[in-house]
Backbone as a ProteinNet text record, in pm:
[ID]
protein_1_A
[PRIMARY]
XXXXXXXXXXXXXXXXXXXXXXXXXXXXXXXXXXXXXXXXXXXXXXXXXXXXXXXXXXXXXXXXXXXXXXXXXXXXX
[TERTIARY]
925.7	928.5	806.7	688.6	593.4	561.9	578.7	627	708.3	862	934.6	868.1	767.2	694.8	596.6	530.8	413.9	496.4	559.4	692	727.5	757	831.3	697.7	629.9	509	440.1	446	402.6	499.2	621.6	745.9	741.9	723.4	700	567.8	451	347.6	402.9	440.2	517	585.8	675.3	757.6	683.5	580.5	509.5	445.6	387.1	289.5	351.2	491.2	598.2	640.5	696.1	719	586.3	455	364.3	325.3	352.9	331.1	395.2	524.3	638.5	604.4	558.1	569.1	377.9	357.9	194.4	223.3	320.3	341.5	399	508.1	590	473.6	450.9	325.5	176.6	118.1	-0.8	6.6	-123	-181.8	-201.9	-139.4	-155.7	-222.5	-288.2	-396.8	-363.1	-179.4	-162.9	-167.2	-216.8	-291.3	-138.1	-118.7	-52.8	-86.1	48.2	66.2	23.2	-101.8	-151.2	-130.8	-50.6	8.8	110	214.2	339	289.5	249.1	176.7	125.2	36.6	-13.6	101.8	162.8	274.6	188.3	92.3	18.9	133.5	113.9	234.2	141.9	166.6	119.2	-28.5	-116.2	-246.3	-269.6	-213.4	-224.6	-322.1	-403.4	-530.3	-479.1	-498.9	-413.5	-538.6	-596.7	-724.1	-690.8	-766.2	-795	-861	-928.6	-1027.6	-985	-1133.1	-1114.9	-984.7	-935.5	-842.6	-674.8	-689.7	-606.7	-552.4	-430.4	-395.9	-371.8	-445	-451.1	-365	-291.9	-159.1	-202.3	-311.9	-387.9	-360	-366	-333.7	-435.5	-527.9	-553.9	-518.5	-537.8	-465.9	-615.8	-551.8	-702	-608.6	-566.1	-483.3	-572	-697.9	-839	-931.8	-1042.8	-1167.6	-1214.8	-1208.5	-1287.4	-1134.3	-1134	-1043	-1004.7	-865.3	-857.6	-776.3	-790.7	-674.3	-609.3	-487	-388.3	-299.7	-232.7	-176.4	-46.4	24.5	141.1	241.1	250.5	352.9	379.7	271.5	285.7	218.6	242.6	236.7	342	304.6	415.9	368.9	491.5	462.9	465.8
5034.9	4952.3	4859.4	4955.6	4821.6	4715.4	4782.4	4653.1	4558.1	4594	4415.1	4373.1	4442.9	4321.9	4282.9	4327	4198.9	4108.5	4165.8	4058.4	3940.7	3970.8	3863.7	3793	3818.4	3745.1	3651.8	3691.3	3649.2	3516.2	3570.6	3418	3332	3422.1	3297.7	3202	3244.9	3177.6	3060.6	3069	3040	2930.3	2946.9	2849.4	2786.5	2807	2745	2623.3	2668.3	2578.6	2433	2470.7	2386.3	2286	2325.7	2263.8	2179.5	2232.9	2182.4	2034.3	2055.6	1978.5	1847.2	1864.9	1781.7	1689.5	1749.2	1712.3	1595.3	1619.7	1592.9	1503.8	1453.9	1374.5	1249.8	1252.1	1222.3	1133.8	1219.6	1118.2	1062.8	1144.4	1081.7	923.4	882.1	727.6	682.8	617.3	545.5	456.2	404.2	292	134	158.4	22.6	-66.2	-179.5	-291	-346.2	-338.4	-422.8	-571.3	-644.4	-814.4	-855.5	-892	-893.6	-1053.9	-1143.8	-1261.4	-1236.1	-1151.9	-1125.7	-1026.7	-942.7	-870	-936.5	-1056.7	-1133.7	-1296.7	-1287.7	-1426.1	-1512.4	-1575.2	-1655.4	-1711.8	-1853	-1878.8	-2027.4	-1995	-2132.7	-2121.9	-2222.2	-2260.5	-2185.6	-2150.2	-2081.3	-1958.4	-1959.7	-1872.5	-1818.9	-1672.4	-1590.5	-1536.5	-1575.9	-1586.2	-1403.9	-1331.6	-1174	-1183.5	-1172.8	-1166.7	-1067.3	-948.6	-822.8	-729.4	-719.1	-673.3	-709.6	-850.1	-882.5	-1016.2	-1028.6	-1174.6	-1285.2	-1378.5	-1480.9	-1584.3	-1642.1	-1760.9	-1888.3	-1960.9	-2077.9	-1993.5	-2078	-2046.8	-2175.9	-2175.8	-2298.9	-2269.3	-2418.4	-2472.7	-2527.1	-2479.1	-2533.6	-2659.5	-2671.2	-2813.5	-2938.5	-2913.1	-3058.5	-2987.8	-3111.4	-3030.9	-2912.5	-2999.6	-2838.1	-2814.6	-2689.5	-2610.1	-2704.2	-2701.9	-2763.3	-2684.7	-2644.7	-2533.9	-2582.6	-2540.1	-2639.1	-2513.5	-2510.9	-2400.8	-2391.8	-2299.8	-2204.1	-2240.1	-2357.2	-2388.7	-2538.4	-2554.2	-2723.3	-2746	-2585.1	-2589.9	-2693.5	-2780.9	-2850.8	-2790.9	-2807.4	-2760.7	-2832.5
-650.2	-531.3	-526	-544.1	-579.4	-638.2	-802.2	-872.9	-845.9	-785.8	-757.7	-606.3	-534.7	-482.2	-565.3	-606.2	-699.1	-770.7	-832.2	-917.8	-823.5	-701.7	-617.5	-546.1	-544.5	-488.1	-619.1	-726.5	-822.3	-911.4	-880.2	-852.4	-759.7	-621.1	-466.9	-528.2	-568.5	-633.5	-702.8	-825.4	-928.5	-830.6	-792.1	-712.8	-612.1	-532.7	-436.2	-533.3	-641.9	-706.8	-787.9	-853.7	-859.4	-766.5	-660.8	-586.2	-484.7	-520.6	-473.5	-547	-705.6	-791.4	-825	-744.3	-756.6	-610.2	-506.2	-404.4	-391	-516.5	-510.5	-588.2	-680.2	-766.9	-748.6	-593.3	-522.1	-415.3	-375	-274.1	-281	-414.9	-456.9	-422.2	-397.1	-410.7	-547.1	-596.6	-708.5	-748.5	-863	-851.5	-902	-866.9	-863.5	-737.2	-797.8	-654.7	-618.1	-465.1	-428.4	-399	-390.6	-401.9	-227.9	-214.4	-124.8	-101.4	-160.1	-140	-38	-91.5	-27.3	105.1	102	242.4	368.9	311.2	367.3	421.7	361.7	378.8	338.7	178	153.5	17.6	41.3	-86	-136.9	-275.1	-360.8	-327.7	-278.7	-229.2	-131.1	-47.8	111.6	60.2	212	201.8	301.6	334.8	480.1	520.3	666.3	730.6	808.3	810.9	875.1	913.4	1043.9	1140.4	1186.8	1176.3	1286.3	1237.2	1147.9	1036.2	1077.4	1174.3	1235.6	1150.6	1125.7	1038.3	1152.6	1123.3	1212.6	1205.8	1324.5	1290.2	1215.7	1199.3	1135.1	974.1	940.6	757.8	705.8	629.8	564.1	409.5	375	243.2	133	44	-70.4	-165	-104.5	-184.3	-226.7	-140.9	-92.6	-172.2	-158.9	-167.6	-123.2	48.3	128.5	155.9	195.2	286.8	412.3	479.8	627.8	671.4	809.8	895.5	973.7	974.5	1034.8	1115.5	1230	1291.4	1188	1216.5	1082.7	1153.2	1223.8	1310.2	1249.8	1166	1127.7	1001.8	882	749.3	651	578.3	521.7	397.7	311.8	172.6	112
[MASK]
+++++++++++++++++++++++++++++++++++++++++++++++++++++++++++++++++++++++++++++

């Protein structure tokens, strides 16, 4: 009787650690960089302005010399 509990505790183990492994493999953070173009809605030249970790509606364009900001209401492409 004792033995098939250590036995069965020693499988529940066995199976906890499996399924721990699968489930750790499944949700780990990975160290691929996301497309922080597409996240951001920045396309071609477009620079996507974050202030305060907040994305801001003005978008400027490096199309010029300097930079100019123009509201995202009156981006031409």
């Amino acid at each position: 009787m004792r033995k098939a509990a250590v036995i069965f505790v020693i499988l529940c183990l066995i199976a906890g650690l499996g399924a721990g492994a699968v489930l750790y493999k499944k949700y780990a953070p990975t160290k691929a960089r996301a497309d922080q173009g597409a996240i951001y809605g920045a396309e071609g030249s477009q620079v996507a302005l974050v202030l305060d970790y907040e994305l801001q509606e003005q978008q400027a364009s490096t199309r010029t010399a300097s930079p100019t900001c123009r509201s995202a209401g009156s981006m031409s492409t």
